[in-house]
N, C-alpha and C positions, 0 to 999 in steps of 0.2 A: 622474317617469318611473322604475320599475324598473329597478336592474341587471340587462340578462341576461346567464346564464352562457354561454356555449357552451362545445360537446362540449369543445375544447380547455382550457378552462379549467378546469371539471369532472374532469378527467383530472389535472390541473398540484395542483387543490386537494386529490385526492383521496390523489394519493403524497405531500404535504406532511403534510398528516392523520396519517399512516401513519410519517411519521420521525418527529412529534411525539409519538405514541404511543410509537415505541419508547426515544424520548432520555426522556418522564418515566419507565417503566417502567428506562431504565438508573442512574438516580438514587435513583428512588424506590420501595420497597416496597411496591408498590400490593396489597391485599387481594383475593379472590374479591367480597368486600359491595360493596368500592370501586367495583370495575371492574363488578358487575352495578348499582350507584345508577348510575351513568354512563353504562351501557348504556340501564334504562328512560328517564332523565330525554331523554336522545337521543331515543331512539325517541317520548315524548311532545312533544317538541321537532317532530318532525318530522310525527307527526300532525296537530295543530290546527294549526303555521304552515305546514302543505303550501304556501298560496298566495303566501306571503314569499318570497322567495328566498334572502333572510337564514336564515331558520327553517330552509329547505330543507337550505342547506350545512349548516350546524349541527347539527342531526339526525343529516346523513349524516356529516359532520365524527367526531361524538361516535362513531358506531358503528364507524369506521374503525381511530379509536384505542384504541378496545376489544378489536379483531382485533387490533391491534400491539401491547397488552400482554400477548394473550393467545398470540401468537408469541413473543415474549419471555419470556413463563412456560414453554412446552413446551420453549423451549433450555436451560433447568434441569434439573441433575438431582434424580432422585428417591434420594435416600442413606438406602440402608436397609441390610440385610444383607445384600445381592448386588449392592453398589456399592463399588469397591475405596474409597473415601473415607470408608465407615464406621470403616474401621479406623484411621483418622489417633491417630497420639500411642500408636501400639504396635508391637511388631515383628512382623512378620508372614512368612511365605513365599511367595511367588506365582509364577504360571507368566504370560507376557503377549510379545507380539511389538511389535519396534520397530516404530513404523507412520508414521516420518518420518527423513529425512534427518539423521544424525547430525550433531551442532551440535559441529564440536572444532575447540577454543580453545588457547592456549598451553602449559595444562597440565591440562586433565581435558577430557572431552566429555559431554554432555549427549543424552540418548537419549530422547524421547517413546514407554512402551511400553504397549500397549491391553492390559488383564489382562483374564486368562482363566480361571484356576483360583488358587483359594486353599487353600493346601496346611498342615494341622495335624498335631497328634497325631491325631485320630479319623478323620481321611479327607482329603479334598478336595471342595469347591464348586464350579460355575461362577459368577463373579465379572463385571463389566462397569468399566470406567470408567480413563482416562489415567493415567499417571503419569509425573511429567519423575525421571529417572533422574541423576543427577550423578555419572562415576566417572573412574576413570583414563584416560589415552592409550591403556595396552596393556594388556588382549590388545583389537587392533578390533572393534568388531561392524558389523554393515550392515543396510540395510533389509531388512525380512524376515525379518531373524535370529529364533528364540524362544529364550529365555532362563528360566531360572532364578534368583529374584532373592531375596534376604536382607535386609533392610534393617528399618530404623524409618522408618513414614510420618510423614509431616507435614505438617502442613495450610499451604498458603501466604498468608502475611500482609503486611503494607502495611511499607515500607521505604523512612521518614522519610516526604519527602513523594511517595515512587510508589507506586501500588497494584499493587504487584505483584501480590497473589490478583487483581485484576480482568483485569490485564493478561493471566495465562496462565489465566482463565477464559474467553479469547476462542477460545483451544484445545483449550478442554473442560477444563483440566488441575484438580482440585481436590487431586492429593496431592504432595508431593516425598517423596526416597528419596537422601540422600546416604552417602556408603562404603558400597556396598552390596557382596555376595558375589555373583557372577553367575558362572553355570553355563551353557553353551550348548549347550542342544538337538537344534535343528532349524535348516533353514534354506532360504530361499525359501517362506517362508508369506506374504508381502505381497502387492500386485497385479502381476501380470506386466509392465502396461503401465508401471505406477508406475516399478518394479524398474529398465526398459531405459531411461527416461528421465534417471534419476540415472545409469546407466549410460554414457548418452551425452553430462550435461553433465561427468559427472567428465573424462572421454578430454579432452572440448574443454579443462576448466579444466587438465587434465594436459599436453596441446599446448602451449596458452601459457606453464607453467611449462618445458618443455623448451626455448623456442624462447627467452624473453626474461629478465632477470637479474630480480634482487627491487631494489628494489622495484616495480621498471614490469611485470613479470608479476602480482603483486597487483592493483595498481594495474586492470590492464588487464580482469580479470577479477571488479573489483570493478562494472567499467564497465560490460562487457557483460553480466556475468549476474548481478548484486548478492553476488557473494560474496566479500565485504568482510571475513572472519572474518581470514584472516592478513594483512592490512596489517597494517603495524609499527602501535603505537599511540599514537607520536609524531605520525605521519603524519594519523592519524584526528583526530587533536586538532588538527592545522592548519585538516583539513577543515571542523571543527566551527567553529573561530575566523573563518576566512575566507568563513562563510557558503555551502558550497559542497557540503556533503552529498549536494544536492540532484544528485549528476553519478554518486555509488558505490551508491546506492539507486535500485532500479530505480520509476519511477515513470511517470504518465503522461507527465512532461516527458521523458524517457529515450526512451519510447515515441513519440515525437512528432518526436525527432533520429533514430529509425531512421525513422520515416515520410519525413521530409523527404529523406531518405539515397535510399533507395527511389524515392519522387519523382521525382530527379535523373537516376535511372537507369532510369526509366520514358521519362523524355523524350530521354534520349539513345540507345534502341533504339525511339522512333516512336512510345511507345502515347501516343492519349490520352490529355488531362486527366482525361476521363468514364473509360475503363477502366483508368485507372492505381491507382483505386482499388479493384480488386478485385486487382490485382496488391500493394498495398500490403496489403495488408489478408491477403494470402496470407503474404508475408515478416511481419509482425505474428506469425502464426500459427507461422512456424516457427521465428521467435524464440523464440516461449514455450512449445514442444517441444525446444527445443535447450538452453534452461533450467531446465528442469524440471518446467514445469508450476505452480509452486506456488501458491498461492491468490495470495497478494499479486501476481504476477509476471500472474497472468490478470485481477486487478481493474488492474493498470496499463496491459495492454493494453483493456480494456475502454475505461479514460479514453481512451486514446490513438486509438485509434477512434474515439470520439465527437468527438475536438477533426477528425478528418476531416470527419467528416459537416457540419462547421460550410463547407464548400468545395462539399458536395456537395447540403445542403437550402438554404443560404442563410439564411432566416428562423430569427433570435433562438429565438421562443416554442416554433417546433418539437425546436430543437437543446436550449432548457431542458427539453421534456418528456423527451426524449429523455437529457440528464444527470440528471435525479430520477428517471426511471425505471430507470436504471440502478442507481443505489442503491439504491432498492428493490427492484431483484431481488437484491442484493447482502445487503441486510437479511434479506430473506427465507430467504436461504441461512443467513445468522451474524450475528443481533440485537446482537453483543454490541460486533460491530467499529464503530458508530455512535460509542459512549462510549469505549470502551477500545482502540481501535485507533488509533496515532499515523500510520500509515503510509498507512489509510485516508483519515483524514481528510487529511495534505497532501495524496494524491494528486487526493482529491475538489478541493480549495480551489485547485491549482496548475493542475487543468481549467479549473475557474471562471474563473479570472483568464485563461488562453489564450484561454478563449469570449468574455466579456467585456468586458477590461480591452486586449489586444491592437488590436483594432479601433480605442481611443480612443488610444491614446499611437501608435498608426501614422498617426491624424492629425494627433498635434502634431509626431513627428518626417518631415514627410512631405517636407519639402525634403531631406532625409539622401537622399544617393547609397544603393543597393543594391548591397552589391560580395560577393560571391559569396554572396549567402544570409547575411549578418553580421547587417544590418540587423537581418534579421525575427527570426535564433535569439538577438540584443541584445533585441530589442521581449518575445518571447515568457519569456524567462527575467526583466525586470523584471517582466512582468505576474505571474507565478510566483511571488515572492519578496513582489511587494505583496500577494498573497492569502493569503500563508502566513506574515507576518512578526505577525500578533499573536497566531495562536495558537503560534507556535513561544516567542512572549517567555512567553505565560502558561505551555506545555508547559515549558518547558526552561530559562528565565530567563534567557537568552542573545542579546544585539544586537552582531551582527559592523558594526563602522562600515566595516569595508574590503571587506564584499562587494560591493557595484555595480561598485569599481574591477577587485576580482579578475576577478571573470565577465566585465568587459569585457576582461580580456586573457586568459583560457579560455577562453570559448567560442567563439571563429575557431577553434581546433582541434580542439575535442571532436566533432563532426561527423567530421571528418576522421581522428582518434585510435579513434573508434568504426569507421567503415569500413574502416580501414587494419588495425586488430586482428582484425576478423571476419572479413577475409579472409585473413589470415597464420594464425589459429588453422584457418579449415575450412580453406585447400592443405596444414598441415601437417599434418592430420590424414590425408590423401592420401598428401603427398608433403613429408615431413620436412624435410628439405636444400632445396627453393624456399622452404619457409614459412620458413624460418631466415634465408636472404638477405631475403626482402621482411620481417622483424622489423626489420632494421636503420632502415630510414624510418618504424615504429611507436614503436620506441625512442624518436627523436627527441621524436616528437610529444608521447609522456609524459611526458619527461623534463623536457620545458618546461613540464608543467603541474604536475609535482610542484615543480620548482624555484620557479616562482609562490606557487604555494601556501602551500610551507615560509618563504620570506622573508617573506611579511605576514603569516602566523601566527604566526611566532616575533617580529613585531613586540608589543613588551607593552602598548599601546594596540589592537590590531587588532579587539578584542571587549572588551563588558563584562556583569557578570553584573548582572542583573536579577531576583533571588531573589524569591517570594512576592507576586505580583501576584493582586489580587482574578478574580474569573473578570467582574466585571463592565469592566474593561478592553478586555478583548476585547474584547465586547458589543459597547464604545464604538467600537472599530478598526472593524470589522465595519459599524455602523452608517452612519461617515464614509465608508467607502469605497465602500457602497453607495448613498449621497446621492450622491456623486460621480459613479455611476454613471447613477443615474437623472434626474442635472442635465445631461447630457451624450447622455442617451435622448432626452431631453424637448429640448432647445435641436435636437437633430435630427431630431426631428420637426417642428418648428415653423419649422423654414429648408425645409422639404419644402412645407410647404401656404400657405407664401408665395410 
């Protein structure tokens, strides 16, 4: 008897196709010859075994991943003489506008700036293409600003074992420009909308700096809105050792403690379980207008939405089309974040495991009391950590032995630490002097997660490094943990039709 497909399936095989396409094109140099032998050999595939099913997928299979390499080609640029990355390994003059949120660091800031004119002895050109900027603290510049800029370009290269060109080719970025001379222009040439958004996460992140001391204003505002630049870097490095990252970077997990937050406060003014999800799904949204909008911060809300829907469709197969379709319109947008995006991929891997891996460990710990929501934000941050802990070993070469302990004595509060701040930052934004008294019970909350933190960190057992693991490791994590799954699909299915 034939496998048949159905539409769902069909749909499930077709975005799979489509990441497989783009993960070999982000490896591999695939040619025009390549990808048209693979195109006809598909389409002959698919003529004669029309009546297979086999043949069928396959055919379609083939043709799909030929569209994903060939989205993947067009997010290339073309580097000719009116591509500012021609010019790498010279010194050039350029005219070009910041067109991202200035990145300042302890002692210089980094400026993403879109060029526009390239300026010589014989005239000027119009110019296209990124460049990350490296230069002093002072004098500032802001989004929008246009500049005039002096420098030697530089082509960016791989730094030991990071790929750094890959990494800020995920940006578009193919030149750097360190001590450069900058000249400022003009200003408010960016997007209006863009412009009032940073406008309006600086005020917030400005609020909590007025309201609470350092480091629990860092802290605080690494939490809510991921900007983690001025934490001390002591503190980062606890984070790092303690397994715990995963609470200063905004991710679907992050997305999922405002969801539940939300939740809470749906059921305590009446609404519905059914409409409380457009009420969450509202605050989601202005989360990530109160943050900035930025691309990672709107793929995290995307996850975070999705681990909803898992409450709201029920069925596994639909909430899986439903996460791979996600990524593929994610892809769709920026092929490159598949490969070379860290932040992508946990946030994808930390869904999974919420969809997942949460339902199976909720029934082995199902005798555990529920005492204010511990439980489930305990169940949902293991499932988290188990999906994300081999590619972070092969990413980052890094196993914190004392994270399960940590998380179990954080995360009672981060719930609580996230609501407590987001409302002390918006009344002080209002009304300065209440938001300053209600900081003092935010304090708290921090203060105990910092103190946590810093003491198992600064234990010299608390992690260890795992340098230079083959990528076929992974693979292996990956494989086991999805046997585990599918033995635990299967064993529930099988107590169902007995």
């Amino acid at each position: 008897m034939e496998y048949k497909l159905t539409r769902s399936k069909i749909f499930l095989f077709s975005c799979l196709f489509f990441i497989l396409g783009v993960g070999l094109r982000s490896y591999f140099s695939l040619s025009f010859f390549t990808v048209y032998i693979i195109l006809i050999v598909a389409v002959i595939i698919l003529i004669f075994g029309w009546r297979k099913t086999l043949f069928r997928l396959l055919g379609f299979g083939g043709i799909i991943i030929c569209l994903a390499i060939i989205r993947y080609n067009f997010s290339l640029p073309n580097i000719n003489e009116n591509f500012i990355a021609f010019y790498n390994n010279t010194e050039q003059k350029f005219i070009g506008t910041v067109v991202a949120e200035p990145d300042v660091r302890d002692s210089y800031t980094k400026l993403i700036v879109a060029s526009n004119l390239l300026i010589s002895a014989g005239g000027s050109k119009k110019i296209s293409g990124q460049v990350l900027v490296k230069t002093s603290l002072y004098p500032e510049y802001q989004y929008g600003d246009e500049l005039e800029i002096s420098c030697r370009l530089v082509q960016p290269e791989k730094i030991e074992d990071f790929d750094y060109d890959q990494y800020l080719s995920r940006y578009n970025i193919y030149s750097l420009c360190f001590n450069p001379q900058i000249k400022l222009i003009g200003e408010n040439q960016g997007n209006w909308l863009v412009k009032n958004l940073l406008v309006l996460k600086n005020y917030f992140i400005g609020t909590i700096n007025k309201i609470l001391p350092e480091p629990q204003a860092s802290f605080l505002a690494g939490l809510l809105v991921g900007a983690k630049r001025s934490i001390a870097d002591d503190l980062i490095q606890a984070f790092n050792r303690t397994g715990t990252t995963h609470i200063i970077a905004i991710s679907g997990y992050n997305i999922t403690i405002i969801a539940a937050i939300l939740l809470s406060m749906a059921k305590g003014i009446g609404i519905s379980r059914k409409k409380s999800f457009w009420f969450i799904v509202a605050g989601i949204l202005f989360f990530v207008i109160i943050t900035g909008a930025s691309a990672s911060v709107v793929r995290a809300a995307v996850m975070g939405v999705l681990v909803l829907l898992v409450s709201q469709i029920g069925r596994v197969s639909r909430i899986t089309n439903a996460l791979i379709l996600a990524a593929v319109l994610m892809l769709l947008v920026n092929p490159k974040i598949l490969a070379f995006d860290a932040g992508f991929q946990l946030s994808f891997l930390a869904t999974m495991g919420l969809v997942y891996l949460s339902p199976i460990l909720e029934k082995y710990f199902s005798n555990w009391p529920e005492f204010h929501g511990l439980k489930n934000s305990l169940l949902t941050t293991v499932s988290a950590i188990i999906f994300t802990t081999p590619l972070i070993l092969y990413q980052f070469g890094r196993l914190s032995i004392v994270a399960p302990l940590v998380n179990i004595l954080v995360l009672p509060v981060i719930p609580w630490a996230m609501a407590l701040g987001f409302a002390v930052a918006a009344v002080g934004m209002i009304l300065w002097p209440l938001g300053w008294v209600m900081g003092w019970f935010v304090w708290l909350a921090l203060s105990y997660i910092i103190l946590i933190v810093r003491f198992f960190g600064n234990l010299p057992w608390s992690s260890i490094e795992i340098k230079g693991l083959p990528w076929w490791t992974m693979l292996i994590g990956y494989i086991l943990i999805s046997l585990w799954i599918w033995r635990e699909h299967t064993n529930k299915h099988e107590l169902k039709t007995n």
